[in-house]
C-alpha positions in Angstrom: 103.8 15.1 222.2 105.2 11.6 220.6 108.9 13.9 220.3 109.2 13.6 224.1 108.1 9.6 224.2 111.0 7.7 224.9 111.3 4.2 223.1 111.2 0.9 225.8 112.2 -2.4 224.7 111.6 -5.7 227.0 114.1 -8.5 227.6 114.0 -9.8 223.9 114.7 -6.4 222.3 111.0 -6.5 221.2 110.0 -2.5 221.0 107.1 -2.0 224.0 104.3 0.8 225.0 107.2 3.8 225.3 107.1 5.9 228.3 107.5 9.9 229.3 110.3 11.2 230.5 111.3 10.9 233.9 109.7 14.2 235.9 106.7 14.9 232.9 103.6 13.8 234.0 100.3 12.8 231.7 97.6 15.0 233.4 94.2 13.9 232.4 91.4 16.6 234.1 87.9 16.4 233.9 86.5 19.5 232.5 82.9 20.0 234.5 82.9 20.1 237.9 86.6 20.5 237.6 87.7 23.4 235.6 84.3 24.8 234.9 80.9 24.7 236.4 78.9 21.3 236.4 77.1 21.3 233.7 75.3 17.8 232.1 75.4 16.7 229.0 71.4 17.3 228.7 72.1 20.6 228.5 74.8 21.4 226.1 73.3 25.1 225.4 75.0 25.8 228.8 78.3 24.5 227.7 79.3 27.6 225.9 78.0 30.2 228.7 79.6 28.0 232.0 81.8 30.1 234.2 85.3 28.5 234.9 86.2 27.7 238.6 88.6 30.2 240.0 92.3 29.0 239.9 91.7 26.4 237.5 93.2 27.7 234.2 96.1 29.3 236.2 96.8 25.6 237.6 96.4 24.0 234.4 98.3 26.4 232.3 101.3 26.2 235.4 101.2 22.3 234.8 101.2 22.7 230.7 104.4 25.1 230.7 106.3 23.4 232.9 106.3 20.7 230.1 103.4 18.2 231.2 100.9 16.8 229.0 97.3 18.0 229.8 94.7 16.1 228.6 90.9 16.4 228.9 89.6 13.2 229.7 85.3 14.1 230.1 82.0 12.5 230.1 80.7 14.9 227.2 79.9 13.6 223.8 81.9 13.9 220.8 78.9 15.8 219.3 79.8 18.6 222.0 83.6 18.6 220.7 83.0 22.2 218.8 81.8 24.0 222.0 83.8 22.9 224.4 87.1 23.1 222.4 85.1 26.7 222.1 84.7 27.4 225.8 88.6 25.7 226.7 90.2 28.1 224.0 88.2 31.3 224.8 89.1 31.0 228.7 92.8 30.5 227.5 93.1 26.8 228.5 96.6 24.9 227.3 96.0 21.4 226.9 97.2 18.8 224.0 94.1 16.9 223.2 90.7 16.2 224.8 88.9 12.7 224.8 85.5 12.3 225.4 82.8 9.8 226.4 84.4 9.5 229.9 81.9 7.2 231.5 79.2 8.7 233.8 78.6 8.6 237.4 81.8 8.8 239.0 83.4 6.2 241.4 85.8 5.2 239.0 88.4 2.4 239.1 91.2 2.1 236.9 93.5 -0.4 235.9 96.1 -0.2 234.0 99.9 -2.0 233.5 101.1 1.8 234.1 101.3 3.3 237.3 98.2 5.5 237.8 97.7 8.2 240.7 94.3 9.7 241.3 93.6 13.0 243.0 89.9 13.6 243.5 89.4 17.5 243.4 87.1 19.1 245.9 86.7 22.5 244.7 90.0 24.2 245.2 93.2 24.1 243.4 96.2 24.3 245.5 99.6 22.6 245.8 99.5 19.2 245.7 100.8 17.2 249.1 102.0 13.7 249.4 99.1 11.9 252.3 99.3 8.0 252.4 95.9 6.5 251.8 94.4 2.5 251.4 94.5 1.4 247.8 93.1 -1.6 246.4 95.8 -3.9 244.5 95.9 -7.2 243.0 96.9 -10.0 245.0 100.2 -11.5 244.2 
């Protein structure tokens, strides 16, 4: 993935944070819930015998050849890295890396100095549409 960074420098010449390509996207998807069935970290047995959710590795794998960077970002442990790296490769997920230790509970609120776009799935994957919505911003 760092071949396709693209170096940034700011006003002094001082080398910054480099950024993707203009069109690639960093996709970071929550794995239960998302691309498989829910299943909590009490029960890890179940992470290895979870059913995927129907379109999911079609969508992801779409996103991954067409040059994006997919990314699991999920509330498992690093103690469950073996099986779910397992369960992704057995079901024929592509994806670059995986971080774990996503905080739990949901409602999440980022913040960032990169622009960040959120798209809460609801069960289906489909094409994605452009809807305008109320976003909470920093007052200038």
């Amino acid at each position: 993935m760092s071949e396709i960074l693209i170096n940034k420098y700011d006003a002094r010449g001082l080398l910054v944070s480099p950024k993707l390509p203009r069109g690639i996207k960093n996709y970071l998807i929550d794995i239960d819930g998302t691309v498989s069935e829910d299943v909590p970290n009490e029960e890890p047995e179940r992470m290895l015998t979870c059913n995927e959710l129907p379109g999911a590795k079609e969508y992801v794998n779409k996103l991954f050849d067409e040059g994006h960077i997919i990314t699991f970002f999920t509330s498992r442990l690093e103690e469950h890295r073996a099986n779910t790296e397992k369960w992704l490769n057995e079901h024929g997920f592509k994806y670059h890396g995986i971080i774990f230790g996503k905080p739990r509970g949901g409602n999440y609120h980022w913040i960032d100095d990169r622009s960040v776009k959120a798209t809460r799935f609801s069960g289906k994957f489909s094409n994605m549409v452009k809807e305008r919505r109320e976003v909470e911003v920093f007052k200038k």
